[in-house]
N, C-alpha and C positions, 0 to 999 in steps of 0.2 A: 491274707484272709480278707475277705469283703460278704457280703450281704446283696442279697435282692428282696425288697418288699413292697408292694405298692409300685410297681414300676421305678422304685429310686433303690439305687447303690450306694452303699457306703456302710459304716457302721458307727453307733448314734454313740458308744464309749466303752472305755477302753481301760485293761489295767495289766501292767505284768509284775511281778512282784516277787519274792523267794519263797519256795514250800518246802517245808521241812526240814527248817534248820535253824537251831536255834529255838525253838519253837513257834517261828511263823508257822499257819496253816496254809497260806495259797493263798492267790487272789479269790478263788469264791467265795471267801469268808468277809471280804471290800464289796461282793457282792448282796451279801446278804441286806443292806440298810435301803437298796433299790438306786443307788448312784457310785460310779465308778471312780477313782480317784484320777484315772489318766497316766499313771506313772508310766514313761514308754521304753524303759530297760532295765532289766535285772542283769547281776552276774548268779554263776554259779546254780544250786540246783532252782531252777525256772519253771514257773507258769503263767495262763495268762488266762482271762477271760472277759469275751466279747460279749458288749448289749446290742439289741436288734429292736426300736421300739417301733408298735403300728399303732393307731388308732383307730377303734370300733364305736359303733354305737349300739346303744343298748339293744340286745337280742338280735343284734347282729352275729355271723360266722365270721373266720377266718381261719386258713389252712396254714399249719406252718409245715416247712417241708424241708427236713437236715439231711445232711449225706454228709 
C-alpha cells in the first residue's frame, strides 16, 4: 500500500494489530487518539490502518481521492 499527496509518496504511519479476538477492536481504535503506534505484524485474525497527513491553510481546499 502507498499514498500520493502533494506530489510525495509514502505513508506518514502505520499500524497492524489483531481484531477481534480477545476482545481487541482493530487498529482503528489506535487510530482514534490521531497517532499511530507503527506496530508492523500481527498474527492471526489481522487488520491494519494507514495515515495519509497534508497540510492546508486556512480556507484553503483540498481533494482527497480513494479507490
Amino acid at each position: 500500500m502507498t499514498g500520493m499527496r502533494n506530489q510525495q509518496q509514502g505513508i506518514d504511519q502505520y499500524a497492524t494489530g489483531v481484531k477481534e479476538f480477545h476482545g481487541l477492536e482493530g487498529t482503528w481504535k489506535d487510530a482514534e487518539d490521531g497517532k499511530l503506534e507503527g506496530s508492523p505484524i500481527a498474527q492471526g485474525s489481522v487488520d491494519s490502518t494507514l495515515s495519509f497527513s497534508i497540510r492546508i491553510k486556512p480556507g484553503e481546499r483540498k481533494r482527497s481521492i480513494t479507490g
